[in-house]
N, C-alpha and C positions, 0 to 999 in steps of 0.2 A: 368582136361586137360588145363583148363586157367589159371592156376595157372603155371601150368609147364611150356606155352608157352609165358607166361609173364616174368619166371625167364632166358630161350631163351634170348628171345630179350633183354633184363636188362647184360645178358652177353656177347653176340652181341654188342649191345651200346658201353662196356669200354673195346672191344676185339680188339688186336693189327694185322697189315697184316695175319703173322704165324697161331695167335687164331683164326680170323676168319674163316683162311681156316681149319684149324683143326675142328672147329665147322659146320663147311659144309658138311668135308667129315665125320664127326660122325654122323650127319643125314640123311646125302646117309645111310650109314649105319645100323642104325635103319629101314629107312622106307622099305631096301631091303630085310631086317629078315624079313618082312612082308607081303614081296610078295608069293601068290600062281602062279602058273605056267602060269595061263592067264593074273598074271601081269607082268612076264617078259614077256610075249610073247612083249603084245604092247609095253612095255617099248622099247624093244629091235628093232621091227619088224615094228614098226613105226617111228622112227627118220628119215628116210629121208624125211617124209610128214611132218615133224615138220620144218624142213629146207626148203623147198620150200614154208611152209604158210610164214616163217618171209624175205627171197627173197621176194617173193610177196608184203608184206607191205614194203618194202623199195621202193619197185616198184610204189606203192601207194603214197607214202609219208605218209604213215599211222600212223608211230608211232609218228613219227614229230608232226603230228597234233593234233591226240590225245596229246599228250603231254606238246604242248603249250595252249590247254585248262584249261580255269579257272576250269571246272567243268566237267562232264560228258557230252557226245557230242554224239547225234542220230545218226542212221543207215541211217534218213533220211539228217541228215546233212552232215555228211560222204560223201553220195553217190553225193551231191551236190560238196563237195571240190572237190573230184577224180573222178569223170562222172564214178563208178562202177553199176552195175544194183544193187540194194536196195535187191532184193529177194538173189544174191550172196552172199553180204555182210553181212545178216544177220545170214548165213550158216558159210561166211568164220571167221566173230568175234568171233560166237558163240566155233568154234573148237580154235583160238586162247586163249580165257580165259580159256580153259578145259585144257591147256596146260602153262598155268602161264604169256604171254606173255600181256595180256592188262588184266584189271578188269569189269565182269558183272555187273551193278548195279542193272538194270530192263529191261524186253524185249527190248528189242531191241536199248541197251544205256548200254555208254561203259564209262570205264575211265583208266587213265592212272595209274598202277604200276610201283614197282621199274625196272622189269625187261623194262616194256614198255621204260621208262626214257631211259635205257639203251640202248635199240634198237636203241633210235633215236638219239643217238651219234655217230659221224660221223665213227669214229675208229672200233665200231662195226658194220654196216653199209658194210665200207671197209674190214674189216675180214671175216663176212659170207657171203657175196659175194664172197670173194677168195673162200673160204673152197665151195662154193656150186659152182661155176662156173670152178675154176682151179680143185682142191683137189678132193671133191665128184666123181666123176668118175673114179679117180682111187682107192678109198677106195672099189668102185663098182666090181673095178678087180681083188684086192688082192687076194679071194678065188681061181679064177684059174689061178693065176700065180702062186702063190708057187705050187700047184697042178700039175702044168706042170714042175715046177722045181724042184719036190722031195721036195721041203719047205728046199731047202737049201738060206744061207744068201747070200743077192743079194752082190755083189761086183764090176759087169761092169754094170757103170753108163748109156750104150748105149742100155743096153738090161734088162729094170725096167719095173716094174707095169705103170709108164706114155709111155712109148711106146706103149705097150698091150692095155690099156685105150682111147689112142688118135690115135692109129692109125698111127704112126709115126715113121720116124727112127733120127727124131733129138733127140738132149739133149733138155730139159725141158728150161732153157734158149733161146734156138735159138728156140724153137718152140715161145717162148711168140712174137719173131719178128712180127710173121705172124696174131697175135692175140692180138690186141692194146687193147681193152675192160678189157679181161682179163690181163695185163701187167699194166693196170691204178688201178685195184683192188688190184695188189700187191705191189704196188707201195704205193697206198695210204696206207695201212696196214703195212708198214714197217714202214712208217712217222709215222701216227698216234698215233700207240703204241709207239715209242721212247719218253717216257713221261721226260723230263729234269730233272723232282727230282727222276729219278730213271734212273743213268748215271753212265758209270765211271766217268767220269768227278768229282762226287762225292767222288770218293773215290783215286784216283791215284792223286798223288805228283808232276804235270805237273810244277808245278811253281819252284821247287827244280831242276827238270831235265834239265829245259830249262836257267839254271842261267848263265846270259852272254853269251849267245847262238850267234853265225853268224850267221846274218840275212841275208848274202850272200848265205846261204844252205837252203833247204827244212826245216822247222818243223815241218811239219805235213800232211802224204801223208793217205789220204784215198782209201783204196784197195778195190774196189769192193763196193763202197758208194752209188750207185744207183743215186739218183737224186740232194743229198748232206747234207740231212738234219742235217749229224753229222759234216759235214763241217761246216754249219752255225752256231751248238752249241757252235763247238771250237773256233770258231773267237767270237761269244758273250761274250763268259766267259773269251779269253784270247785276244784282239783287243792289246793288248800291249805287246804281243810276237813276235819280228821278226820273220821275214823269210815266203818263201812262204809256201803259203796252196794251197795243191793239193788233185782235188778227181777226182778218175779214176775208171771206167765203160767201159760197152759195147756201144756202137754208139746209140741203139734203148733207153740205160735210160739216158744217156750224152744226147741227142738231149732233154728233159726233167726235165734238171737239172734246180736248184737253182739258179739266178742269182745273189750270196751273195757276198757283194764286197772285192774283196780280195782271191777270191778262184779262181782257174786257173779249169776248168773243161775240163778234158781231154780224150779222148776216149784210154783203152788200156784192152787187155784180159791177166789178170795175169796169166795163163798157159805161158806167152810168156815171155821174159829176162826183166826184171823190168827197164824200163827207167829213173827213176828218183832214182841217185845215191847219196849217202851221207846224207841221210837224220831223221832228229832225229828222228820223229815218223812214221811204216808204221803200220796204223791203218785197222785190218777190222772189222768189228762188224756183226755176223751172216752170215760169209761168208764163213767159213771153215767146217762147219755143212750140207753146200750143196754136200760135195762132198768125194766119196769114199777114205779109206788109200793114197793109192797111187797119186790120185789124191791130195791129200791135199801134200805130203811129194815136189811135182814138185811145188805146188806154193810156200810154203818157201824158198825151195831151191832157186826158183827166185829172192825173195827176200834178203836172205841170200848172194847172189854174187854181190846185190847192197848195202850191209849196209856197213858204215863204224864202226871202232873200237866203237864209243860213239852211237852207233845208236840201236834203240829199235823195237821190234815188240810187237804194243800191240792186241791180240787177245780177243774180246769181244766173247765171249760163254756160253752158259749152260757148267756147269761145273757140271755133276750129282754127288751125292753121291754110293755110293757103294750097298746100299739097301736101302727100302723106297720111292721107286722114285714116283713124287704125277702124277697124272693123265694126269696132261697136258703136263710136261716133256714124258710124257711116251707115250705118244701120236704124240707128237715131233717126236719123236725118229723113229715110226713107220711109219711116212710121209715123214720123210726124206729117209727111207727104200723103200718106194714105189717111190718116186720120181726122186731120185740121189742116190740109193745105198749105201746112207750114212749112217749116225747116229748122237745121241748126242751121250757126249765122259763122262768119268771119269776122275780125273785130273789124275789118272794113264794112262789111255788110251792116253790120251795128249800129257802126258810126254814122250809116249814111240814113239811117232810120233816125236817130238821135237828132242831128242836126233836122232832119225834116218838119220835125216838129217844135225846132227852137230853142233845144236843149245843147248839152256840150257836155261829150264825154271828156273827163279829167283824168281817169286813171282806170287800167285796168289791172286786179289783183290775182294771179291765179296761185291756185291752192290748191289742184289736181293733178296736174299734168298730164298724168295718164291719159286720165278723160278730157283733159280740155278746159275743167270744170274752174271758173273764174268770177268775181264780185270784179261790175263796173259801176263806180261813182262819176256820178251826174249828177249835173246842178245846172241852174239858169247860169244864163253869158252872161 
């Protein structure tokens, strides 16, 4: 067995993004031929207590700590950082290492693993806190809303699993107004993950496009940018492109914007005729994913009556494949289904949205693979 799990790790080591995740999801694999019926049960029938122990150490500062430790760090010192009662602690570590998240060494003395590491990164941190504070609750609803809906495909984004779940008759946006907490946890999870070496920016021809560009016109309009953070990448990587740079949002994530210089932050709801005319690039990145057919077909078209002849729409998305789709896309897909009625898309699925509204996809760029994650440029026929 150590011989086998030595030659593991040994092809882990010189295993590339793709291989690694290929090598992950073939040991989900193996270890799930292995289960008898009482280990799906917990596997399956406990995840949510898995979610609330690693919440809870974020709440702690727990993995932080552990993790900045030279060495393995006592229950008794623990309870000393975070004033937690010592007898809790001992109970709640103990169900954490039984679940991979910190390392037992000896009663009651812990240390930090890979996944620990991980925890106490701020990005992660930011994401399961969304996923357990926003998400969780409506993944809690999904069985009786389709149950109430015959399990047909959600389509009105006013009447979803987050209505059912929260008790509401807003859209998922307008509710996060009322709920700042949660709106900072997704907020920070959009930033976070936007990691710069895995960008369009990496892969799209921005420097060819913009060649002798009027810097009396817009270059670069962000659609739905949130707080701006793809505003400040663009102006890092291009400060030598005229023209302005605009990023437009709803009032509650503009009032939290970037203060990057050179970016105009503006409050506008792309459902509404697109203000800013003529301009080279209207970028959105994870924006068109939130929101049903029809709803996506009105914001282009918004956009569509502001471009001019040279003007581009570049669309940052999961662009899924046709089969095979890996776990987390697919999981995407079914969040966005509970949320906003939406989905991830195929590039055929894209394409047939695209042209509906009179547009013409020209090329799609990806830059993730992993994920899916791609820039399509559009322009008028």
């Amino acid at each position: 067995m150590e011989t086998v799990l030595a030659s593991i790790r040994q092809l882990a080591a010189n295993a590339n993004e793709a291989a690694r995740r290929q090598l992950i999801t073939t040991l989900h694999e193996i270890a799930y031929s292995l289960e008898d019926a009482n280990d799906t049960v917990h596997r399956y029938g406990y995840l949510h207590l898995q979610t609330a122990a690693v919440k809870t150490g974020f709440d702690l500062g727990l993995f932080r700590f552990i993790s900045a430790s030279e060495g393995p760090v006592t229950v008794s010192q623990i309870a000393d950082k975070t004033g937690a009662d010592p007898l809790f602690l001992s109970r709640f570590l103990s169900y954490l290492a039984s679940t991979g998240a910190v390392k037992e060494v000896a009663k009651d003395e812990f240390a930090a693993n890979n996944v620990t590491k991980n925890l106490a990164e701020k990005v992660t941190e930011a994401g399961v806190s969304h996923c357990f504070e926003t998400i969780g609750p409506q993944y809690q609803a999904i069985p009786a809303f389709l149950k109430k809906t015959n399990y047909k495909n959600p389509s009105d984004e006013m009447h979803t699993v987050f209505q059912d779940a929260w008790k509401t008759d807003k859209h998922a946006f307008a509710w996060f107004t009322d709920h700042p907490g949660q709106l900072d946890y997704f907020n920070d999870y959009m930033a976070f993950r936007r990691e710069p070496a895995l960008s369009w920016l990496t892969v799209y021809p921005v420097e060819q496009e913009t060649q002798n560009w009027d810097g009396t016109r817009p270059v670069y309009v962000n659609v739905g940018g949130g707080i701006g953070h793809q505003c400040a990448q663009f102006k890092e990587k291009y400060p030598h492109i005229p023209g302005p740079v605009i990023l437009q949002d709803l009032p509650h994530s503009i009032a939290k914007a970037l203060p990057t210089p050179g970016v105009e932050n503006t409050a506008h709801n792309f459902f509404e005729p697109q203000p800013v005319r003529g301009a080279k690039f209207y970028f959105a990145r994870g924006v068109l994913h939130n929101h049903p057919d029809h709803k996506v077909r009105v914001l282009l078209g918004n956009i569509k009556s502001a471009m001019a002849p040279d003007s581009v729409i570049l669309l940052d998305e999961m662009v899924l494949p046709e089969t095979g789709v890996n776990s987390y896309a697919a999981a995407m897909d079914l969040t966005m289904m509970s949320a906003f009625a939406s989905m991830e898309r195929s590039e055929a699925q894209w394409r047939t949205i695209i042209e509906d509204v009179g547009l013409k996809l020209v090329k799609t760029y990806p830059y993730n693979p992993v994920s899916y994650e791609s820039v399509m440029d559009i322009r008028l026929p």
